[in-house]
C-alpha positions as YAML, in Angstrom:
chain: A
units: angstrom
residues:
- id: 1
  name: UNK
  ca: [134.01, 95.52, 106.47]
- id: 2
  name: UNK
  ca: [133.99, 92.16, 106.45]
- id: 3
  name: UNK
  ca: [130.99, 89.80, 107.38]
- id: 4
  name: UNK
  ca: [130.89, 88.42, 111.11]
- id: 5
  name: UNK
  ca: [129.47, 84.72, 110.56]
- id: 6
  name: UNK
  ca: [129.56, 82.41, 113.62]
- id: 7
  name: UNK
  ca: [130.78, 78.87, 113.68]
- id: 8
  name: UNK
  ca: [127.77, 77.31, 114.31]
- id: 9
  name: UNK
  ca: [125.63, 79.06, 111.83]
- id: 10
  name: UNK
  ca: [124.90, 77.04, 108.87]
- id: 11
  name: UNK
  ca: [125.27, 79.59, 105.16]
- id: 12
  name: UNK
  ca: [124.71, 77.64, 101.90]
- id: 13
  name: UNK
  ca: [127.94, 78.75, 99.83]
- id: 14
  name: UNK
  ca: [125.59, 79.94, 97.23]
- id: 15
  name: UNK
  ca: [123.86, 82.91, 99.15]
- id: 16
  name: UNK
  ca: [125.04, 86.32, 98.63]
- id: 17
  name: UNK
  ca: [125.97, 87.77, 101.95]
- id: 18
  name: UNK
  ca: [127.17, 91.45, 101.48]
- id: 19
  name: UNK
  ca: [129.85, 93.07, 103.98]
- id: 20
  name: UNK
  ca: [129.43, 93.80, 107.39]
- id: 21
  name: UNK
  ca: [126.49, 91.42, 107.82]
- id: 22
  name: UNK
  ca: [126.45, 89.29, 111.48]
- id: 23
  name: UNK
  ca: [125.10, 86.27, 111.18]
- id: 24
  name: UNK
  ca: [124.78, 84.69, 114.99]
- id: 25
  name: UNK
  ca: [124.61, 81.44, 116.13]
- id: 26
  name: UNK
  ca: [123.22, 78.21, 115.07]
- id: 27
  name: UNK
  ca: [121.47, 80.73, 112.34]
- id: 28
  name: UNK
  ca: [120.25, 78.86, 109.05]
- id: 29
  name: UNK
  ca: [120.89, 80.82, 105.64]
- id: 30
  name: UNK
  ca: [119.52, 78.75, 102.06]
- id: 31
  name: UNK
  ca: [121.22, 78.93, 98.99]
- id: 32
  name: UNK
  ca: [118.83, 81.10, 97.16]
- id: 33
  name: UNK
  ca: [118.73, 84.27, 99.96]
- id: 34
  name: UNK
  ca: [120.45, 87.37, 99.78]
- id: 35
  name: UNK
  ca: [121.62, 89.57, 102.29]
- id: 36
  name: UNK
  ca: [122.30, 93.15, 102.66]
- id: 37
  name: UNK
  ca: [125.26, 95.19, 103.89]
- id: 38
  name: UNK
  ca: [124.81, 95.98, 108.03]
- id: 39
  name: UNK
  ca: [122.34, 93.61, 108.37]
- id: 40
  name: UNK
  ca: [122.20, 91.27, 111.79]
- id: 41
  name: UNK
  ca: [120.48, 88.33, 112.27]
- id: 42
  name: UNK
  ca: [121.35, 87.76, 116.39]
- id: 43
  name: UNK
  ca: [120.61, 83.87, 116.30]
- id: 44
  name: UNK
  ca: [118.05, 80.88, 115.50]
- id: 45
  name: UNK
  ca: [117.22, 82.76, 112.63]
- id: 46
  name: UNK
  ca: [116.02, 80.78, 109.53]
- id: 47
  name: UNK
  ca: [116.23, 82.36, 105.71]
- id: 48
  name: UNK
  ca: [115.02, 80.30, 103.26]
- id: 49
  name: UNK
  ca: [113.51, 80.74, 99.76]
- id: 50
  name: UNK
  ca: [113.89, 82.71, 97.63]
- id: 51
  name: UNK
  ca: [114.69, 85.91, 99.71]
- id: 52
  name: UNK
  ca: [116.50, 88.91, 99.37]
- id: 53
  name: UNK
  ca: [117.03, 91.03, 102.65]
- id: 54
  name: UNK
  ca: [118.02, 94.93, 102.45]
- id: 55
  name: UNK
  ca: [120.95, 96.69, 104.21]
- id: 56
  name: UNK
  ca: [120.22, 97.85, 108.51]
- id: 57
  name: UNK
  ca: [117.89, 95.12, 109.32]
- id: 58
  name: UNK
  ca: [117.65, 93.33, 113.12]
- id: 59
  name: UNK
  ca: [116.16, 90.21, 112.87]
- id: 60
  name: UNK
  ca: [115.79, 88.79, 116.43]
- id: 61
  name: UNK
  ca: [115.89, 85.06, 117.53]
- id: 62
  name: UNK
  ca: [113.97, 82.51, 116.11]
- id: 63
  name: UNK
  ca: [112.20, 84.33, 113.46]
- id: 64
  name: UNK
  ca: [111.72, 82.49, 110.33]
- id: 65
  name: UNK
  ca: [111.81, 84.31, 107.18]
- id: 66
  name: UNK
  ca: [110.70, 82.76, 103.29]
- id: 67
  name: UNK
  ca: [109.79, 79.78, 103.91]
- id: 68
  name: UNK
  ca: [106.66, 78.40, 101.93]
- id: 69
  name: UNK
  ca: [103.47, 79.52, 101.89]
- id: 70
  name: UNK
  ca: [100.43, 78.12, 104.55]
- id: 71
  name: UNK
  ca: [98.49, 77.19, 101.51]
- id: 72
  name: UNK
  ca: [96.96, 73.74, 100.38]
- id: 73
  name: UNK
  ca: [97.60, 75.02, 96.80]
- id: 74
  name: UNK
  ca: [101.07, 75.30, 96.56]
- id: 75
  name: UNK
  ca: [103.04, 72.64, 94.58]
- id: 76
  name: UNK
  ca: [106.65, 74.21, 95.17]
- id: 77
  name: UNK
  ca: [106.29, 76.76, 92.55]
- id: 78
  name: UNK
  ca: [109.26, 79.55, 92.69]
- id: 79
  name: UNK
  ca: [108.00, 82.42, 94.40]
- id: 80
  name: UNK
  ca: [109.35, 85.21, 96.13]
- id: 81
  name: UNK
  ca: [109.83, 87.37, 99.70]
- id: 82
  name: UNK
  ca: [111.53, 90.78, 99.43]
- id: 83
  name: UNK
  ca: [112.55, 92.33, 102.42]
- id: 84
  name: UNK
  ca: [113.35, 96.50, 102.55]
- id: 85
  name: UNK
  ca: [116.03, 98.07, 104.76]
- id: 86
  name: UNK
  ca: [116.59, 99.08, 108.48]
- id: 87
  name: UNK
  ca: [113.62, 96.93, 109.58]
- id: 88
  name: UNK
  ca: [113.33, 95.62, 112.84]
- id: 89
  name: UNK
  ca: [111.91, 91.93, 112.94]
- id: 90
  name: UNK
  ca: [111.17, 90.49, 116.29]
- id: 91
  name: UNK
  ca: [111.66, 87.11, 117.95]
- id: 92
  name: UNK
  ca: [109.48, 84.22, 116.31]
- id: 93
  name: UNK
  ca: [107.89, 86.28, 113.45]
- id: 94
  name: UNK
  ca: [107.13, 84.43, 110.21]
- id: 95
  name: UNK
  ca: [106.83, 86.08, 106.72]
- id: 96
  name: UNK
  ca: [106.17, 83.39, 103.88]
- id: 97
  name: UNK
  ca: [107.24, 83.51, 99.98]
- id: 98
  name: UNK
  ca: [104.19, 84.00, 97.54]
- id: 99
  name: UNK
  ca: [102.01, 81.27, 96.95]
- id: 100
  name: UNK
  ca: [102.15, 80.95, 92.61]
- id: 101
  name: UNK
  ca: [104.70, 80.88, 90.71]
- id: 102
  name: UNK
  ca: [107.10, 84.47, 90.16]
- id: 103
  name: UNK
  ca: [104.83, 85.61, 92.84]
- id: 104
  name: UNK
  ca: [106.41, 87.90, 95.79]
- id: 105
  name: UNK
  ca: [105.73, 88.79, 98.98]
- id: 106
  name: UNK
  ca: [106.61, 92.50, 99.67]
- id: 107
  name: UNK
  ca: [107.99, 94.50, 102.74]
- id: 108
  name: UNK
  ca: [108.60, 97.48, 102.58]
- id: 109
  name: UNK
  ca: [111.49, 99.61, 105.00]
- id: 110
  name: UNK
  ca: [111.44, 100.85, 108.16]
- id: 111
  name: UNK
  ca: [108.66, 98.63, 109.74]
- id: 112
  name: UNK
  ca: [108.57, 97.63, 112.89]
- id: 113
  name: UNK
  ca: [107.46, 93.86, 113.15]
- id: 114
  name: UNK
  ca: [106.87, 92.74, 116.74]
- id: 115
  name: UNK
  ca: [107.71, 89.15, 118.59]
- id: 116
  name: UNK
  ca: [105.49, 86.39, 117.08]
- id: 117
  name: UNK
  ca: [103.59, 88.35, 114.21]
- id: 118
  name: UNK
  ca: [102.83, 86.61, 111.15]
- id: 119
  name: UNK
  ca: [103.14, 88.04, 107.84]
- id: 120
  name: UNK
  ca: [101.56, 85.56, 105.01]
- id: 121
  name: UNK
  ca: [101.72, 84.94, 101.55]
- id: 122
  name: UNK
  ca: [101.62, 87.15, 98.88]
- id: 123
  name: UNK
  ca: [101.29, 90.21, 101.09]
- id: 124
  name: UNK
  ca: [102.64, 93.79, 100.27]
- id: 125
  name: UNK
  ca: [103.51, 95.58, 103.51]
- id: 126
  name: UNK
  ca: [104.59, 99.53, 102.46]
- id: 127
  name: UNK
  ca: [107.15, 101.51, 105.19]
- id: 128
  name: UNK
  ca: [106.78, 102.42, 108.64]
- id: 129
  name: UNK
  ca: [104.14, 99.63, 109.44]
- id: 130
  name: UNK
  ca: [103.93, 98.78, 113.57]
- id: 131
  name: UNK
  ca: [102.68, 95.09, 113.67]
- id: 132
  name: UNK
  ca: [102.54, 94.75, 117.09]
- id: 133
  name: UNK
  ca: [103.00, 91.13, 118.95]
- id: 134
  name: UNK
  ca: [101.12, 87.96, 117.79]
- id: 135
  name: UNK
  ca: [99.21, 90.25, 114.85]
- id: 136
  name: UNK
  ca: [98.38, 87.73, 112.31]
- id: 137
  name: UNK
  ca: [98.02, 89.29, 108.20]
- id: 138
  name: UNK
  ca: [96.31, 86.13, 105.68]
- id: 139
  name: UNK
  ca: [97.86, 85.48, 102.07]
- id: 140
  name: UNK
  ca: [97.21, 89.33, 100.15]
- id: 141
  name: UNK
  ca: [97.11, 91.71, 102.33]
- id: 142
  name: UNK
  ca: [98.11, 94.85, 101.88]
- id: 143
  name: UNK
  ca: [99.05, 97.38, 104.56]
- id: 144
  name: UNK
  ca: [99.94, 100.87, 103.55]
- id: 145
  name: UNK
  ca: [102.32, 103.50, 104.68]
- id: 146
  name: UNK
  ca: [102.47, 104.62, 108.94]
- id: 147
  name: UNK
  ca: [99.82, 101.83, 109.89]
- id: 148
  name: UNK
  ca: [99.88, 100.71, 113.53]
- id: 149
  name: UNK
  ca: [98.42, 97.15, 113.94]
- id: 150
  name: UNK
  ca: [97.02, 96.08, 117.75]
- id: 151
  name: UNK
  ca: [98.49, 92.78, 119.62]
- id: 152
  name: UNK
  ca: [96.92, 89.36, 118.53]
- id: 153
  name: UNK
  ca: [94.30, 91.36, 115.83]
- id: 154
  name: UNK
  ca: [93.66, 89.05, 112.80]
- id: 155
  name: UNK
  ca: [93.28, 90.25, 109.14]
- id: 156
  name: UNK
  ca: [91.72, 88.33, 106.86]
- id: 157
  name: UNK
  ca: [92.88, 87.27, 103.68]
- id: 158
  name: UNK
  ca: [92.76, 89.95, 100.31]
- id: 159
  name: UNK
  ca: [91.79, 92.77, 103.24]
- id: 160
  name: UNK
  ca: [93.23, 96.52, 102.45]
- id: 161
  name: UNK
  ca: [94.74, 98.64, 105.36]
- id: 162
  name: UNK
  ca: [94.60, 101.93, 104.48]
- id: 163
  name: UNK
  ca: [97.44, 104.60, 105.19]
- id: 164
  name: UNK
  ca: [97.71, 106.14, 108.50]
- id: 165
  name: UNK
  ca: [95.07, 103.94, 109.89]
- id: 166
  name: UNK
  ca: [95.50, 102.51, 113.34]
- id: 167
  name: UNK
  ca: [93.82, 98.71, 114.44]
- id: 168
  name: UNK
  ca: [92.97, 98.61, 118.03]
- id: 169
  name: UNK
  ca: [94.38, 95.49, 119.66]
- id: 170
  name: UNK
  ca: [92.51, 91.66, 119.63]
- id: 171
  name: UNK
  ca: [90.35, 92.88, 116.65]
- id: 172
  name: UNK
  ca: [88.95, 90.70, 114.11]
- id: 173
  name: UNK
  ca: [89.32, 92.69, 110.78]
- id: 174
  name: UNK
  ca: [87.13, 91.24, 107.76]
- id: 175
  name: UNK
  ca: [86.47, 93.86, 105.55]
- id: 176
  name: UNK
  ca: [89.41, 97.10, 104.01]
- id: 177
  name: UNK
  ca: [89.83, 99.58, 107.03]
- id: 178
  name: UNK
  ca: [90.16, 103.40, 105.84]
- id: 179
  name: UNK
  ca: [93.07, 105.40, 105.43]
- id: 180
  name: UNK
  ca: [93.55, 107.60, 108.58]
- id: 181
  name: UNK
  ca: [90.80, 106.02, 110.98]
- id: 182
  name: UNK
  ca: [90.67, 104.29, 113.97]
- id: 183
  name: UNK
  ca: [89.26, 100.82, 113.63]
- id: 184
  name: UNK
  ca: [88.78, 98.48, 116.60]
- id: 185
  name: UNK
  ca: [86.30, 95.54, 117.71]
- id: 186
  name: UNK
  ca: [85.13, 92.05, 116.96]
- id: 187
  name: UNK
  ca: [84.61, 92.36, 114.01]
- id: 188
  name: UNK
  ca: [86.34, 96.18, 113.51]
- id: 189
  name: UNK
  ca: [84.47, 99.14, 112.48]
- id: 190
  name: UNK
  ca: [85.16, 102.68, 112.03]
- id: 191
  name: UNK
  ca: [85.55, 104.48, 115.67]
- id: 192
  name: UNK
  ca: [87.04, 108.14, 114.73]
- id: 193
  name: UNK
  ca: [90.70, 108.94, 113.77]
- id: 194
  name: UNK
  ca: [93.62, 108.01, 113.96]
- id: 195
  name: UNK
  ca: [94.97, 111.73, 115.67]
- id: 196
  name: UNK
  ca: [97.84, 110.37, 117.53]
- id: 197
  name: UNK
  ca: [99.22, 108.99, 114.15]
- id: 198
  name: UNK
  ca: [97.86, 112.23, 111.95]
- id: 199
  name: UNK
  ca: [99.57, 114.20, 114.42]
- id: 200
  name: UNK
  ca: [103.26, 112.30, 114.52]
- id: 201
  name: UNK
  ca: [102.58, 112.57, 110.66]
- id: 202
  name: UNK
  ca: [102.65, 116.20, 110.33]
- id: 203
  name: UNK
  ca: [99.35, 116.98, 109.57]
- id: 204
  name: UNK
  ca: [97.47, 120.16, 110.97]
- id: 205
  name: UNK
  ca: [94.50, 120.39, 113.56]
- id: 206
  name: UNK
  ca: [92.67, 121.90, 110.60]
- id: 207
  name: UNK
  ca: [93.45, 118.99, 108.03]
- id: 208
  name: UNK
  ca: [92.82, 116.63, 110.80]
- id: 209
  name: UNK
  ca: [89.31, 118.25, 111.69]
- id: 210
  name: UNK
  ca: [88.65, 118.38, 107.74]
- id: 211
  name: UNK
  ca: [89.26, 114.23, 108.22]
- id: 212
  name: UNK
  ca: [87.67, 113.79, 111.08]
- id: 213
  name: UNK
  ca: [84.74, 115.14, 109.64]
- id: 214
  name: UNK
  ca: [84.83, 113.21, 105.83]
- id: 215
  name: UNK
  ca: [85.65, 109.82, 107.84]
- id: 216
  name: UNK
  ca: [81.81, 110.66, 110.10]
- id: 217
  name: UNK
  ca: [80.08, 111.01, 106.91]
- id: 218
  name: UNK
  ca: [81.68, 108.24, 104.91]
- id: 219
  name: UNK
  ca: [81.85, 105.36, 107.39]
- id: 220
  name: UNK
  ca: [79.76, 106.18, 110.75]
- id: 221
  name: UNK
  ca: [76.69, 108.33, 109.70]
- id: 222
  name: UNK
  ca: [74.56, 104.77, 108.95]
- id: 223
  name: UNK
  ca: [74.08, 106.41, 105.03]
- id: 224
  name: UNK
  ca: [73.88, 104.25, 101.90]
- id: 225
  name: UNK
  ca: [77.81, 104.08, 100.89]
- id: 226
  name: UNK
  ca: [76.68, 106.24, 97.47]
- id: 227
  name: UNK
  ca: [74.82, 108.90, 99.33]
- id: 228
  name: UNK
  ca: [77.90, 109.16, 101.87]
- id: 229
  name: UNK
  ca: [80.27, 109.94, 99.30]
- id: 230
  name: UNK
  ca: [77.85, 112.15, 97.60]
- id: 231
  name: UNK
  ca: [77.79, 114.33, 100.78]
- id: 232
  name: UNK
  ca: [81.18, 114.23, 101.26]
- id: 233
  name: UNK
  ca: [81.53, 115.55, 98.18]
- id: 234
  name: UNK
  ca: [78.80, 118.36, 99.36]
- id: 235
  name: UNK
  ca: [80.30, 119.26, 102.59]
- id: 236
  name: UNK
  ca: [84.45, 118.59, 102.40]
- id: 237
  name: UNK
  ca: [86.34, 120.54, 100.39]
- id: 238
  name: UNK
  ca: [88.87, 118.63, 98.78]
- id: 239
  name: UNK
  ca: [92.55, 117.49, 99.07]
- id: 240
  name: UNK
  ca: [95.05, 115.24, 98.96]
- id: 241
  name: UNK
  ca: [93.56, 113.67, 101.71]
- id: 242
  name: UNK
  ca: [90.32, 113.40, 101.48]
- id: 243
  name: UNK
  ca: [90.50, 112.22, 97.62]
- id: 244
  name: UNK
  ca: [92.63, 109.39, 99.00]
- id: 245
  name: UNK
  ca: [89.81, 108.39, 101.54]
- id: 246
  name: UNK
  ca: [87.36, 108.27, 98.60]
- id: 247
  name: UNK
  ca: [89.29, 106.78, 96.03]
- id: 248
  name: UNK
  ca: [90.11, 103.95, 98.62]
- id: 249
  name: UNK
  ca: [86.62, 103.46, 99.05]
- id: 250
  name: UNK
  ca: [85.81, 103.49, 95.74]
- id: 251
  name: UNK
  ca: [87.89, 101.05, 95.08]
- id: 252
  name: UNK
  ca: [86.99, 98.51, 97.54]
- id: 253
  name: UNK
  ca: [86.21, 94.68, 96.72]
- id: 254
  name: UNK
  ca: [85.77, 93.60, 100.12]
- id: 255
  name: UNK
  ca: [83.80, 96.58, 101.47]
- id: 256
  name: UNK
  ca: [85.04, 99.01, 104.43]
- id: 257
  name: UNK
  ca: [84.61, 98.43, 107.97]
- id: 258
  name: UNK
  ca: [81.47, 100.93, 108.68]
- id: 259
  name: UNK
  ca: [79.58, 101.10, 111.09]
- id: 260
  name: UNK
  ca: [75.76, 100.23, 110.83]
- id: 261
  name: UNK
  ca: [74.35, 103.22, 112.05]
- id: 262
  name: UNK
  ca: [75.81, 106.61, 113.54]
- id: 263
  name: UNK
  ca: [74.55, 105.86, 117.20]
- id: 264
  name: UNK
  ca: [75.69, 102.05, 117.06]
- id: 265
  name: UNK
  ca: [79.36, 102.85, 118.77]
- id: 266
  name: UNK
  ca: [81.01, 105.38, 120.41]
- id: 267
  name: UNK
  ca: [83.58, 107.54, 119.13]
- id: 268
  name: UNK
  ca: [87.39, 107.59, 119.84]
- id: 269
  name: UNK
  ca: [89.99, 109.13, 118.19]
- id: 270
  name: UNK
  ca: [93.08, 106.68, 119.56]
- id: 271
  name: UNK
  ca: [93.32, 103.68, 121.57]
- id: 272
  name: UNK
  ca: [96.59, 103.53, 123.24]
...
């Protein structure tokens, strides 16, 4: 099937544009871009960079895809934005090239990135992600598999979202949020889990209970980080689950977005 390009798009000769890609009007493609078979861009669309696109993507007006990073350090290095297949990428949204050079930014397939989100530098975004609209990620994120992000919430720089974790809307998010939980507030803690998105995932009452419980312990029973993990180790019997809370933890550079003490917020298991 041959590629539907309109007249007033504007394709550097150089870019590889695979079949049965529709690129609307007054689109802008760079030389250095490559596109995927099925893909559409519907119009005002810019591709620039270095940036390769995957097959089944719907990339909505005005978004604005590789173009260099928002950071005082880059010199014009070649860096790099890789885009997965059958995403949907809203009107306005922004996702920047890495900021050094041979450096990528990452996205994964199947995400769902809302109007006016901003994805920055150097970020690795896995499959399935909801960004919902004006969510804002700083240069090296990362954002694991089935995570739901809230409207206009703000996630600072280097920050880890953990798998199956949802981010109530407008929050300010300094610090890694868990796998599984549900974080909200200014800035976001811990509130419960994520049951809603355990649930769509597959997972049973029983494993979700079993999580509901390790995520109390380890992020909103007030305890020393080391003594929480000692007791989960106590109480939880262990699987694939609950060693990936704990490793994730472990791991942490930033810290994890606990709350102070067990009677400082209430608990929630969603916020829809």
């Amino acid at each position: 099937m041959a590629s539907k390009i309109h007249p007033s798009a504007i394709v550097a000769k150089e870019a590889r544009i695979a079949s049965g890609v529709e690129i609307g009007p007054y689109c802008l493609i760079g030389p250095n871009v490559t596109i995927g078979s099925g893909t559409r861009l519907l119009g005002h669309v810019v591709v620039d960079g270095h940036t390769q696109i995957g097959e089944n993507c719907s990339i909505f007006y005005g978004a604005c895809l590789g173009a260099a990073p928002q950071d005082k350090k880059y010199k014009g290095e070649v860096s790099y934005l890789t885009i997965g297949s059958d995403n949907i990428i809203r009107e306005y949204v922004t996702i920047n090239v890495g900021a050094s050079s041979g450096s990528k930014t990452i996205i994964g397939n199947k995400n769902f990135l809302m109007a006016s989100s901003h994805i920055g530098h150097d970020c690795v975004i896995g499959n399935e992600v909801v960004l919902v609209n004006g969510g804002g990620l700083g240069g090296h994120v990362v954002v694991e598999d089935q995570v739901v992000i809230g409207g206009h919430t703000g996630i600072h720089q280097f920050c880890r979202v953990g798998k199956l974790a949802m981010i109530g809307g407008l929050s300010k998010v300094v610090v890694d949020v868990p796998p599984f939980s549900m974080c909200d507030g200014n800035p976001a803690v811990v509130k419960g889990i994520n049951a809603v998105g355990l649930k769509r995932a597959g997972l049973s009452s029983s494993q979700a209970m079993k999580i509901k419980k390790a995520i109390k312990i380890l992020f909103m029973s007030g305890m020393a980080l080391t003594h929480a993990l000692e007791q989960l180790s106590l109480e939880v019997e262990m699987d694939a689950q609950i060693k990936a809370l704990m490793e994730f933890t472990k791991k942490s550079k930033r810290g994890v977005a606990r709350q102070s003490s067990s009677k400082s917020e209430p608990e929630i298991d969603n916020v829809v």
